[in-house]
C-alpha positions in Angstrom: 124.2 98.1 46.6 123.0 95.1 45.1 124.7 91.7 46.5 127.4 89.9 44.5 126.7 88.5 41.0 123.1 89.7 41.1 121.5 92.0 38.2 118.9 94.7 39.1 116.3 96.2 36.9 116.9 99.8 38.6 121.0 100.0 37.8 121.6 103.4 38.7 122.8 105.7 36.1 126.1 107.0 36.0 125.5 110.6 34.9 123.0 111.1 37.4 125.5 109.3 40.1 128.3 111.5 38.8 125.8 114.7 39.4 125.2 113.8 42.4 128.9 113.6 43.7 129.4 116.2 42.4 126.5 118.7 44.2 127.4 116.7 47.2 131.6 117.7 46.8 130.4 121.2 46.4 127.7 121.0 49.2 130.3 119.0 51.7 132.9 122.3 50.6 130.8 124.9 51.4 129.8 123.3 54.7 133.0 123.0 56.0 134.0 126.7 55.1 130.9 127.6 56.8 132.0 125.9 59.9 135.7 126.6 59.4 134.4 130.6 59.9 131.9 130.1 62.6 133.9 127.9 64.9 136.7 130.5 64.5 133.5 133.0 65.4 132.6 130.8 68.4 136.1 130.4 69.7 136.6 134.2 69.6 139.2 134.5 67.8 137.2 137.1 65.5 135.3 138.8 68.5 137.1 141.5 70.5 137.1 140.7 74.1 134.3 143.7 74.7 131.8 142.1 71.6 131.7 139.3 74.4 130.0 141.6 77.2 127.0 141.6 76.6 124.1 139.0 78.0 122.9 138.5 74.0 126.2 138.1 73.2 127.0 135.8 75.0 123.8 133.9 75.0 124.3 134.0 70.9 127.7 132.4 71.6 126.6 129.8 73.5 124.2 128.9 71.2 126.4 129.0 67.6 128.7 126.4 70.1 125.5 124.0 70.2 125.1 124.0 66.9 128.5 123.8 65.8 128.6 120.4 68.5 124.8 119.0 67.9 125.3 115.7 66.3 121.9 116.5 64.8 123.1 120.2 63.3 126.9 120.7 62.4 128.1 118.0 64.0 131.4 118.1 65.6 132.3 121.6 63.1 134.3 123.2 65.3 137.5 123.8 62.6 139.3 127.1 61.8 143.4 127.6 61.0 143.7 129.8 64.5 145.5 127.5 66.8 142.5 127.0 69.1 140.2 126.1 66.3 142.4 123.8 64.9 143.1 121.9 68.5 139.2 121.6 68.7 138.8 120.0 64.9 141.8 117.5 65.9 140.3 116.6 69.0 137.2 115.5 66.9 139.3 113.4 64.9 141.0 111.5 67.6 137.5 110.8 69.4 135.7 110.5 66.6 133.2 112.7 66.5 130.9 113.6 62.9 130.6 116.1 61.5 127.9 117.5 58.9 130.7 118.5 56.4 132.7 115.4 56.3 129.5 113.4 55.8 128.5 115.2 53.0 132.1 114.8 51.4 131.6 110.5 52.7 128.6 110.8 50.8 129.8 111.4 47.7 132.9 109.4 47.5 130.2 106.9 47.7 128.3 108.0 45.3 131.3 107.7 42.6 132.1 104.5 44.4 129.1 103.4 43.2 129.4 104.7 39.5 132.5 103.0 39.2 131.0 99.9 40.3 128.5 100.5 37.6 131.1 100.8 35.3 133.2 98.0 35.9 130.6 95.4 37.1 133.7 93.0 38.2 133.8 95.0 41.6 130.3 93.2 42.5 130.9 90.3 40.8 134.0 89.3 42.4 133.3 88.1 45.4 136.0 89.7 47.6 135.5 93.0 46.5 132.0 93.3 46.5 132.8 92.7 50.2 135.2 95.7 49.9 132.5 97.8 48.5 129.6 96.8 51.1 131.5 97.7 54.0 132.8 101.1 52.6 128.8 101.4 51.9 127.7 100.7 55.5 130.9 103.2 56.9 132.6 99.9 58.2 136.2 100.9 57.8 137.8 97.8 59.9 135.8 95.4 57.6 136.7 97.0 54.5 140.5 96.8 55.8 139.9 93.1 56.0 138.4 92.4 52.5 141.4 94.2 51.3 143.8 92.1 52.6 141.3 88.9 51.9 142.0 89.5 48.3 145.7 90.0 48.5 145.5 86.8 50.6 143.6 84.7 48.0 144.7 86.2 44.6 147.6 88.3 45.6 148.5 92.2 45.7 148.7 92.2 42.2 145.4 91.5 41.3 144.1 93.4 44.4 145.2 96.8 43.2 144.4 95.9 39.8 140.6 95.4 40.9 140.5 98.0 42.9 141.7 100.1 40.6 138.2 102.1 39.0 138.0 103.1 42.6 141.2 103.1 44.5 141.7 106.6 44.9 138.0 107.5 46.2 138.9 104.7 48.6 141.9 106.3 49.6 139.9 109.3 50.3 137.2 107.7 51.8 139.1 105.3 54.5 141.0 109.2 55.3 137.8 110.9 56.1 136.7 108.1 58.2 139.9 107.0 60.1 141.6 108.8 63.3 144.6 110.5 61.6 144.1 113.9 61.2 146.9 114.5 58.9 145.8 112.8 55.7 142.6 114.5 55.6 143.9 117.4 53.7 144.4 114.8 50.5 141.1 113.6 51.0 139.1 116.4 50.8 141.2 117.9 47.7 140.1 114.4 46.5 136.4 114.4 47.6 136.4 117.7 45.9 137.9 117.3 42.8 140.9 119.3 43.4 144.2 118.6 42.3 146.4 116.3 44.9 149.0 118.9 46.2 148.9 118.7 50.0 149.8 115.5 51.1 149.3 111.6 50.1 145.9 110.5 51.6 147.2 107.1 52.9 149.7 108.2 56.0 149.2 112.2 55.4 152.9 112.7 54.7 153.1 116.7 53.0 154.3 117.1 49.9 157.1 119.5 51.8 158.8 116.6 53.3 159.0 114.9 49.6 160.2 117.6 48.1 162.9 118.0 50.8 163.6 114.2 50.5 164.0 114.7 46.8 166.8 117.8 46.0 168.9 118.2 43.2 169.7 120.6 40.6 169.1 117.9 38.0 172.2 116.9 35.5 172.5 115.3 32.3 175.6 113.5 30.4 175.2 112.7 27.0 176.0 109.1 26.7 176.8 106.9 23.3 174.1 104.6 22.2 174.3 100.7 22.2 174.4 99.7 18.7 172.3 97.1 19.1 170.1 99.4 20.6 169.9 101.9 17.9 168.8 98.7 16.1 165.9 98.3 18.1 164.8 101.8 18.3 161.3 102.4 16.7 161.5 105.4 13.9 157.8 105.0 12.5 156.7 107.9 14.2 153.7 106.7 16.2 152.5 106.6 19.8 152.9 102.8 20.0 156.4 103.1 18.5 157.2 106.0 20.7 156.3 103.5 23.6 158.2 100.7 22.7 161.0 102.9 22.1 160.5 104.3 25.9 160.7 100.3 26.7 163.8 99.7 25.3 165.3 102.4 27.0 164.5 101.3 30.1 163.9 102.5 33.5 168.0 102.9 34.1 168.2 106.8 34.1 168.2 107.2 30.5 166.5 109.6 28.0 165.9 109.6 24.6 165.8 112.2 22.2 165.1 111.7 18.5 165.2 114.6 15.8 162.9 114.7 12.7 162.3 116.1 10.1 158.8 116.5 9.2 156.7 116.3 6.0 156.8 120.1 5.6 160.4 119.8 5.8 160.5 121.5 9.2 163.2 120.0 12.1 161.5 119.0 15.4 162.5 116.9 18.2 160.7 114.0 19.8 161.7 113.6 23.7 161.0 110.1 25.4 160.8 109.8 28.5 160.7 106.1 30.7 159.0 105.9 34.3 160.4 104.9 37.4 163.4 102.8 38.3 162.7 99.3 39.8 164.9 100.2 42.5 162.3 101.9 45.0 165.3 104.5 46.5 168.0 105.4 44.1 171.0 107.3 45.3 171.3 109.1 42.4 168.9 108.3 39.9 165.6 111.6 39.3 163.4 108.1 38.5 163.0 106.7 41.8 160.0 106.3 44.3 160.8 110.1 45.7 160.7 111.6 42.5 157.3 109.6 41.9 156.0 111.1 44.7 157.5 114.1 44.3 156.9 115.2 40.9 152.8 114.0 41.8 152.3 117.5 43.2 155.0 120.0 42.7 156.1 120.5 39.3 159.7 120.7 39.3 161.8 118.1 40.3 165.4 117.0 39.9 164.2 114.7 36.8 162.6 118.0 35.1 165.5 119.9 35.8 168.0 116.9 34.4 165.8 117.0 31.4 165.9 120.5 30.8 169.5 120.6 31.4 169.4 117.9 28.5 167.2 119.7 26.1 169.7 122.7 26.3 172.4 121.4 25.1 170.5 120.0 22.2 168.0 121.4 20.8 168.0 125.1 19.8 165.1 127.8 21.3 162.3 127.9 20.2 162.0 124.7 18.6 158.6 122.6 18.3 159.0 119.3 20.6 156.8 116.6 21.6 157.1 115.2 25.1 156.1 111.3 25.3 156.2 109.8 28.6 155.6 106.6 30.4 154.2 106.7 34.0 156.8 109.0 35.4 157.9 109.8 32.6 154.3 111.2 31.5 154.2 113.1 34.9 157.3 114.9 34.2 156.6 115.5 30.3 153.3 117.2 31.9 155.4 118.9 34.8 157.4 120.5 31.6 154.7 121.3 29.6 153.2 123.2 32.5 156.9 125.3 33.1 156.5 128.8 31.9 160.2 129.0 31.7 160.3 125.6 29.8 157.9 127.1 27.3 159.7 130.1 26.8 162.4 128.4 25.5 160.5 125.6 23.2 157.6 125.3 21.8 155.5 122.3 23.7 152.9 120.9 20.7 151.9 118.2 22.5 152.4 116.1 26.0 151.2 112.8 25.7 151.1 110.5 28.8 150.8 106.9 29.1 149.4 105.5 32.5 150.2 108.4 34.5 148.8 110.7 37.0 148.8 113.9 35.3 145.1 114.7 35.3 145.6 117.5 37.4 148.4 119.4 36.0 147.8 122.3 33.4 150.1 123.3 30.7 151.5 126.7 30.2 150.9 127.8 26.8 146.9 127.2 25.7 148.1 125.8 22.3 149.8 122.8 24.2 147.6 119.7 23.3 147.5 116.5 25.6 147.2 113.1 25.6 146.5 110.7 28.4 146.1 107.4 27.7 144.8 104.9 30.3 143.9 101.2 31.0 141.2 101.4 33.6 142.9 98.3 35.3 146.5 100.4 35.8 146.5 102.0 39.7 149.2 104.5 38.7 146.8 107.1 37.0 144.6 107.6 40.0 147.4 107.8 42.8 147.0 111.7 42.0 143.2 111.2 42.9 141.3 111.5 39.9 140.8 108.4 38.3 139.6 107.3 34.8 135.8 107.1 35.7 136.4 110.6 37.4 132.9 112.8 37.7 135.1 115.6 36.7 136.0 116.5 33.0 138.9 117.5 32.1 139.7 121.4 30.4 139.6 121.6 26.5 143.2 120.9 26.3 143.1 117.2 27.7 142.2 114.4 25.2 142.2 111.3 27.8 141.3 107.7 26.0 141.0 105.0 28.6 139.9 101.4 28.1 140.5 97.5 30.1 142.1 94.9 28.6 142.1 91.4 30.2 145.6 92.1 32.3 143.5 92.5 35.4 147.4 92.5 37.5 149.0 95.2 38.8 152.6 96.2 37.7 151.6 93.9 34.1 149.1 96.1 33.0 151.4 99.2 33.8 154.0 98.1 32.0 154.9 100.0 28.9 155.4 96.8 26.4 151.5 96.7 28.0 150.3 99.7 27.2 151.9 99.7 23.5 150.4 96.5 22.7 146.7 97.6 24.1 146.6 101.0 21.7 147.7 98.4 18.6 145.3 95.7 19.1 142.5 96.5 21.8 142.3 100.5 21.1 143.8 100.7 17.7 140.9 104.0 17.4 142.9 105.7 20.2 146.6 105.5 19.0 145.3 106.5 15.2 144.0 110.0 16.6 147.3 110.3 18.6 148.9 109.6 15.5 147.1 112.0 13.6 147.7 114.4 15.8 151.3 114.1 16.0 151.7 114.3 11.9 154.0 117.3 11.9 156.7 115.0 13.6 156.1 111.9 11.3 159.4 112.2 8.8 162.8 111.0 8.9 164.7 110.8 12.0 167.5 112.5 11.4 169.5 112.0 15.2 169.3 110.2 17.9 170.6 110.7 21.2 170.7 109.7 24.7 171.5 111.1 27.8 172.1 109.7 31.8 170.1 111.6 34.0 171.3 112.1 37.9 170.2 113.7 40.6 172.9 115.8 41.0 
């Protein structure tokens, strides 16, 4: 890695970096499902006791052990889901002992590291997390830690995640593999893989169970009279950016908005608008707080799906075209819809466009459902579900993501939703004219509006 603020004539490329990780995700996959079997094999819990008689047998056994322990073969591989096998692959965690399969999957994580660094040059140049980077290059995870908090010491935690950002989630991954808790390994290697993040979050390893339990409720909407002055405000030009502003008005209170329009071919479809998370972290009542986040991240219903749903019924008649627009959250849960068989058996879902959120690895139900995800590289929320906008991995024919960076290099600003409206009019104007284009059927008259409080229960 070349030191900080220096230019090299032999910049690595990107494609071939992005290869790279990617034969090394596969190659670090099929080496732990290799060792996963064997050290289930080598444990016995395969073997009848009488297949262990035998001098050659056990002779054999002895030596698959060796090579499933030899820091120069395997490694520490012993690993397996039998009870036995999994108390050997934790106690390799807690001593920490290598293994063959995790430094494949270390490997690569550095590998897109490094792309992203390509990428976005400021992670060399920038003195403090160039640091960052040449410590998670020489495996020195204590060092790393201390950058980290270096920069949140001398330009602040906003700043520090925006940096970070291109690369946070790889980091994430990486500082799992390489730590001594066993529990958020799970989330790394869907990570280091390019899977989509349904296990666990790779920072403390807490299961998506628990915030799914945290998080219950049927979901219920109340139909609520709009501010006057708020109807003023409303955007009706039909566009993404206008959609956006609109989901900024609204706020982050509960509320969602629902506009109906009449298209060009004279045709009635409704527009749903949905805002992100509430600034209060826990609400006691509220689907758009930090649970729901989390929540909606990996599973795919959630109390704010259901609220919305709930909404939608009362409203709009089956088998209606809608569009789902969503903000951070809100684009999580207009993708967590989208992907609803029963959702889409009651509307038809044309398109699910999400601004700055982690939705990368959620698929929609029907195949005609396009999307939209539109992100500034800068922005930390996209990549929490561990894909992030310089990902190796493509996205399926369905997926239209635009990314870009704008100057806002400070984490929540450039997450914001005024933000991310005034980058696709000015910075990417290219980007919100396809979404527009896309969404033509519902640029017409709006010919309702209406708003309804979402709760928990």
């Amino acid at each position: 890695m070349p030191e900080t603020g220096t230019e090299t004539d032999t910049e690595p490329d990107v494609a071939g970096l992005h290869t790279l990780c990617r034969e090394l995700g596969e190659a670090a996959d099929a080496v732990r499902q290799a060792s996963q079997y064997a050290g289930e094999l080598a444990l016995g819990a395969r073997l009848p006791a009488r297949a262990l008689a035998g001098t050659r047998a056990r002779t054999a056994l002895r030596s698959l052990l060796r090579a499933l322990t030899d820091p120069a073969g395997l490694g520490w591989a012993l690993d397996g889901r039998r009870p036995v096998a999994r108390a050997a692959w934790l106690a390799g965690v807690l001593t920490s002992r290598e293994s063959l399969a995790v430094s494949l999957a270390v490997a690569g994580l550095k590998a897109r590291i490094r792309a992203a660094a390509v990428t976005h040059p400021e992670l060399l140049t920038d003195p403090d997390t160039a640091r960052v980077l040449r410590a998670i290059e020489d495996d020195r995870q204590r060092e790393a830690l201390r950058a980290f908090k270096a920069i949140i010491g001398s330009q602040g935690a906003e700043r520090a995640f925006a940096l970070l950002a291109p690369s946070f989630g790889d980091i994430l991954a990486w500082n799992a593999l390489t730590d001594e808790n066993p529990f958020n390994d799970a989330a790394a290697w869907e990570i280091a893989t390019g899977r989509t993040l349904t296990s666990a979050e790779p920072v403390l390893g807490i299961s998506a169970r628990v915030w799914a339990r945290l998080d219950r409720g049927p979901g219920r909407a109340e139909p609520v009279a709009p501010d006057p002055s708020l109807l003023e405000r409303l955007d009706r030009s039909g566009t993404v950016v206008g959609y956006i502003r609109n989901i900024g008005a609204v706020g982050t209170g509960g509320t969602l908005l629902v506009q109906r329009v009449t298209g060009p071919d004279g045709v009635t479809r409704y527009v749903v608008q949905l805002a992100g998370m509430a600034t209060d972290a826990v609400s006691q009542d509220s689907p758009q707080d930090l649970l729901g986040a989390i929540h909606a991240v990996a599973r795919p219903a959630t109390p704010y799906s259901r609220a919305v749903t709930r909404a939608l019924r009362t409203l709009v008649p089956s088998g209606t075209d809608i569009a789902l627009i969503g903000h951070s959250l809100g684009g999580i849960t207009a993708l967590n819809l989208a992907a609803d068989p029963d959702f889409c058996a009651l509307y038809r879902v044309t398109h699910s466009v999400a601004i700055g959120s982690p939705v990368d690895g959620k698929r929609p139900a029907d195949p005609d459902t396009r999307v939209f995800s539109l992100i500034n590289e800068h922005d930390i929320v996209p990549s929490l579900e561990g894909r992030s906008a310089v990902s190796p991995y493509a996205l399926p024919a369905q997926f239209t993501e635009y990314t870009w960076t704008d100057d806002t290099h400070a984490f929540p600003l450039c997450h914001a939703a005024e933000r991310y409206a005034h980058n696709l009019q000015f910075d990417v104007p290219e980007a919100s004219a396809q979404v527009d284009a896309a969404l033509a059927p519902y640029r017409g008259r709006v010919t309702a509006t209406r708003l309804f409080a979402l709760h928990d229960r």
